[in-house]
C-alpha positions in Angstrom: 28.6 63.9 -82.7 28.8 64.4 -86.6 27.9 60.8 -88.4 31.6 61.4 -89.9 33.4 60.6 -87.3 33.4 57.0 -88.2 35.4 56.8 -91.8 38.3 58.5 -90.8 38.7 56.6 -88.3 38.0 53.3 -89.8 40.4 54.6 -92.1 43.0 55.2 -89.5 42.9 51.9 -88.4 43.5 50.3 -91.6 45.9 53.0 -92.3 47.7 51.8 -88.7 48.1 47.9 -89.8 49.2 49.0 -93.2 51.5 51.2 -92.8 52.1 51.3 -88.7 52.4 54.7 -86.6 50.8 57.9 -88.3 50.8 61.8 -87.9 48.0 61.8 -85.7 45.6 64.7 -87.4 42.6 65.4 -84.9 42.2 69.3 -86.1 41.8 71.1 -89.1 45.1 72.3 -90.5 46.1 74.8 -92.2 47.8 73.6 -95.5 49.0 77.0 -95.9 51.2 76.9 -93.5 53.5 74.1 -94.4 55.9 74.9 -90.8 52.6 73.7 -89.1 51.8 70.7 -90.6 51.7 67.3 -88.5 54.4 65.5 -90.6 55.8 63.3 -87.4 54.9 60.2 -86.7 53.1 59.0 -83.1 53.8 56.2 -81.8 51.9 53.0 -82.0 50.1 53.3 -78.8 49.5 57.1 -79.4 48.0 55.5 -82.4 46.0 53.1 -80.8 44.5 55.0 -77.6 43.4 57.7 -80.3 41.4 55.6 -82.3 39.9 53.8 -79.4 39.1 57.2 -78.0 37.3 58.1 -81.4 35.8 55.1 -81.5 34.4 55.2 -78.1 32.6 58.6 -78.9 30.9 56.5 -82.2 30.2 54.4 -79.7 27.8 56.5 -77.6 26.4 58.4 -80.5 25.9 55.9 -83.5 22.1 54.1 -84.1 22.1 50.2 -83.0 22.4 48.2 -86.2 17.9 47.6 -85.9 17.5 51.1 -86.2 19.5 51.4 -89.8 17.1 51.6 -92.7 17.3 48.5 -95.2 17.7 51.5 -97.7 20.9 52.6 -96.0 22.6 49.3 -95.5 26.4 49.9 -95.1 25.8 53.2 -92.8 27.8 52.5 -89.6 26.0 51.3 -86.3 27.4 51.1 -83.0 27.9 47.2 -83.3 30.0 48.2 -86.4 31.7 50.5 -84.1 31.9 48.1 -81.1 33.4 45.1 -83.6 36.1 47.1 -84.6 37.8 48.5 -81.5 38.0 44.9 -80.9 39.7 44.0 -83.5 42.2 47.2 -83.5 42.9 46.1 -79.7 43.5 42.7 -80.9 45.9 43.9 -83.3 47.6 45.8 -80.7 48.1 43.0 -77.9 49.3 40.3 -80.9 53.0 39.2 -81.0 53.4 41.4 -84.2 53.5 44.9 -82.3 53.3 44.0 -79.0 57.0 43.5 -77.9 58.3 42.6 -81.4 61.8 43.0 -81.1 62.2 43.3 -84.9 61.0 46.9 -84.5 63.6 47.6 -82.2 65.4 49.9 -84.2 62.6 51.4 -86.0 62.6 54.8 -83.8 62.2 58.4 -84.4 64.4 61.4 -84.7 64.8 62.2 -81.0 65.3 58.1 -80.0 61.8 57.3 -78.9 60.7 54.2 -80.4 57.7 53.7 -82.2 56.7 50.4 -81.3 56.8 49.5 -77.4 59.8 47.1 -77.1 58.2 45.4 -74.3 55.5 42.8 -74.3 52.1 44.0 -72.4 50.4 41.3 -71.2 47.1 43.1 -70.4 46.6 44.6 -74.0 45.2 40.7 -74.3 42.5 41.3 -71.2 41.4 44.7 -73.1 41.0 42.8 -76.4 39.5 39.9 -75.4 37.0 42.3 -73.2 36.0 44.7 -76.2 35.2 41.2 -78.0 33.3 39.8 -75.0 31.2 43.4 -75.0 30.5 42.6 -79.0 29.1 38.5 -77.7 27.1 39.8 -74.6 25.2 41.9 -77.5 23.0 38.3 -78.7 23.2 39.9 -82.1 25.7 37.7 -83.6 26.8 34.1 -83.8 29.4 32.6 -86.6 28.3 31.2 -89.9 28.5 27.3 -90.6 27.3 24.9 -93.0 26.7 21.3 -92.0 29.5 18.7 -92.8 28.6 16.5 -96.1 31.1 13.9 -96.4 29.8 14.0 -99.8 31.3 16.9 -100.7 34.6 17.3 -101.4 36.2 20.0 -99.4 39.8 20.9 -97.6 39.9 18.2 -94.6 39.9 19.3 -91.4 43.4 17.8 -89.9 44.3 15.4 -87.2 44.9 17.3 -84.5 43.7 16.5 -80.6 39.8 18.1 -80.0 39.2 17.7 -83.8 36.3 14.8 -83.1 34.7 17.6 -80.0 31.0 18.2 -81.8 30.1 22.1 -82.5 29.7 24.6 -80.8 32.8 23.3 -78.6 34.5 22.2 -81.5 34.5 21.1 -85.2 32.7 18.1 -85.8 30.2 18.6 -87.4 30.5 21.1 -89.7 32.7 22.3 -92.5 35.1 24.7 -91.4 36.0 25.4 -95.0 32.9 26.1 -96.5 31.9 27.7 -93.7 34.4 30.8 -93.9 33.7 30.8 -97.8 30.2 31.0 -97.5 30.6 34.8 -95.6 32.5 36.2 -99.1 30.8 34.1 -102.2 27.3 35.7 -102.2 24.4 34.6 -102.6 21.8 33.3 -99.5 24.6 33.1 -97.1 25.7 36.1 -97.7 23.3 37.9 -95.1 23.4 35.9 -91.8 24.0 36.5 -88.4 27.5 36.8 -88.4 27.3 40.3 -90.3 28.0 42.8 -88.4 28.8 45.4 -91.2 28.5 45.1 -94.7 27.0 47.3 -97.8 25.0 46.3 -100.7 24.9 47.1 -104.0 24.0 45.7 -107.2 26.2 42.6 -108.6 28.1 42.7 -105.2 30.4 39.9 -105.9 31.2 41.1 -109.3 31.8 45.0 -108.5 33.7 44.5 -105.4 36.3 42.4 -107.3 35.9 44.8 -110.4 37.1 47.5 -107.5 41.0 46.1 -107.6 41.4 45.5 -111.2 44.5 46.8 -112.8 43.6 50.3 -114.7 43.9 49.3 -118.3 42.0 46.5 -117.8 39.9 45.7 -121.4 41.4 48.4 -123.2 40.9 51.2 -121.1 37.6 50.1 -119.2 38.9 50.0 -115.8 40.0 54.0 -116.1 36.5 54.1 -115.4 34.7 51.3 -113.9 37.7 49.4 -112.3 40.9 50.4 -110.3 39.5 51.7 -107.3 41.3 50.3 -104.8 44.5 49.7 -105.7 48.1 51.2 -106.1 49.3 53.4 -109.0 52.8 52.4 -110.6 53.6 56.1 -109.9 52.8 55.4 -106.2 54.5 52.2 -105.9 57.7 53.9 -107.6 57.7 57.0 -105.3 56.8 55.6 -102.3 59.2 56.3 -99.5 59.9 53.7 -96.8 62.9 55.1 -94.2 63.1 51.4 -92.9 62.9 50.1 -96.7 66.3 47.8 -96.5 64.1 45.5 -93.6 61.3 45.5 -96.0 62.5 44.5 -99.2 64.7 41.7 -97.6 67.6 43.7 -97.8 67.3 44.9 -101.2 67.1 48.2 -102.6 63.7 50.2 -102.1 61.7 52.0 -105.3 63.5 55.1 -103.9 67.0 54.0 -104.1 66.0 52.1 -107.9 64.5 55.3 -108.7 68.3 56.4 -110.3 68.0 52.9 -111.7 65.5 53.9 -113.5 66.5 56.8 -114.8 69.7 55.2 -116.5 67.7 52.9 -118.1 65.3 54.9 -119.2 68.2 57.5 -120.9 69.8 54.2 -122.2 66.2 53.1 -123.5 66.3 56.5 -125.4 69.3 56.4 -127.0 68.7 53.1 -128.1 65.2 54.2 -129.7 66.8 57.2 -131.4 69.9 54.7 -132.5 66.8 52.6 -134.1 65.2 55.1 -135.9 68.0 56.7 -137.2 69.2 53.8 -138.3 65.8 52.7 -139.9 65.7 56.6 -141.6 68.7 55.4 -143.0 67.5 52.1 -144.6 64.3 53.9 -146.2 66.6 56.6 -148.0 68.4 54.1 -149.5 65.1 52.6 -150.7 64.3 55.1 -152.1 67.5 56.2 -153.9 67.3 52.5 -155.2 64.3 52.7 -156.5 64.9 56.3 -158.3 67.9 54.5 -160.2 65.9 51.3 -161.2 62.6 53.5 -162.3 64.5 57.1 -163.5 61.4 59.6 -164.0 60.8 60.5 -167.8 62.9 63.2 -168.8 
């Protein structure tokens, strides 16, 4: 198995809880021929049971996480692989897809829906066993940082089981800090609840340079920034056939796209109103000043 089997379909899978079902593409097509290309949606569990399928075969084929060289940090392992199949099938057993009936009416051109309207109880077992397969590794065990009552830090609730010592439960430790500690650098930053993770110089600082807006500090960010994130000119053309449910009922980019339009015609007029009428103003200035300073005959 090729090594790039795993992007596109870590790709996939964020592209799945993004954006929901996808053209499944597992070919090479030909963009020449625009009557073959995959433009239909699959369903979700199409969706689902592909990418589980792919990432079974990284699965068999992908080095164990020891066998990565310190010098290729952020190359995928077969943990890597493991950890997210468990969280795709987690995704795919929770309330949100699994039996939602808000997607009810969200179906495709022949009346199959996209989302199954009926809750599967055993999408839970196949989660909760592709996360048990991830434990029984004895790679991996989550990151905590001691309570200090003198520290002040978001408190932990009253709620029954809160006073159970850890690992059972949270006393003991800061739950808070805990969860920060895996994001803000430094010496916790590496620890055994990694499971996939690159590294590069000023990590904290270039990730977050990665979703800066464009024309951050005059122009920087057309190069160093803006990497992840959405154009206007995306945001404006993108197309949503269920956008009334997503913009609470409101019009969608695509229907304010005419909107925009008029205004921007309006805008234009206005502009040329304004500097016709400031052309205006400076011949009069100068006709003015001819009279008041007449040139030497």
């Amino acid at each position: 198995m090729r090594p790039t089997r795993f992007p596109p379909t870590f790709y996939y899978a964020q592209m799945l809880q993004l954006y929901g079902p996808f053209p499944i593409v597992d070919k090479t097509v030909d963009y020449s021929n625009t009557g073959a290309l995959p433009t239909n949606r699959n369903t979700e569990e199409e969706c689902v049971g592909f990418i589980v399928s792919e990432l079974d075969k990284c699965i068999a084929a992908l080095p164990e996480k020891e066998k990565v060289l310190a010098a290729e940090t952020g190359r995928p392992s077969r943990e890597a692989a493991m950890a997210l199949k468990a969280t795709v099938l987690l995704w795919d057993a929770s309330p949100l897809v699994n039996g939602n009936p808000d997607y009810s009416g969200f179906k495709d051109a022949k009346g199959r829906p996209y989302f199954s309207p009926a809750a599967d109880p055993q999408k839970w077992k196949k989660a909760a066993d592709a996360a048990k397969a991830v434990i029984d590794l004895g790679k991996y065990d989550l990151y905590t940082v001691p309570a200090n009552t003198g520290y002040v830090t978001v408190p932990l609730g009253n709620f029954p089981g809160n006073d159970v010592a850890w690992p059972n439960g949270p006393a003991g430790i800061d739950p808070y800090r805990s969860f920060k500690g895996l994001f803000s650098g430094g010496k916790s930053y590496w620890n055994q609840e990694v499971i996939w993770a690159v590294n590069v110089p000023d990590q904290s600082q270039n990730l977050s340079l990665l979703g800066f807006p464009r024309n951050y500090n005059n122009g920087e960010g057309a190069t160093s920034t803006a990497v992840v994130y959405a154009t206007q000119k995306l945001v404006v053309r993108f197309f949503h056939e269920q956008r009334g449910n997503h913009y609470g009922g409101r019009q969608g980019p695509v229907q304010r796209r005419g909107h925009f339009r008029k205004w921007r015609r309006v805008l234009y007029q206005r502009f040329r109103e304004r500097g016709a009428h400031a052309r205006h103003h400076r011949f009069q200035a100068v006709q003015r000043k001819r009279e008041r300073y007449p040139a030497a005959s």
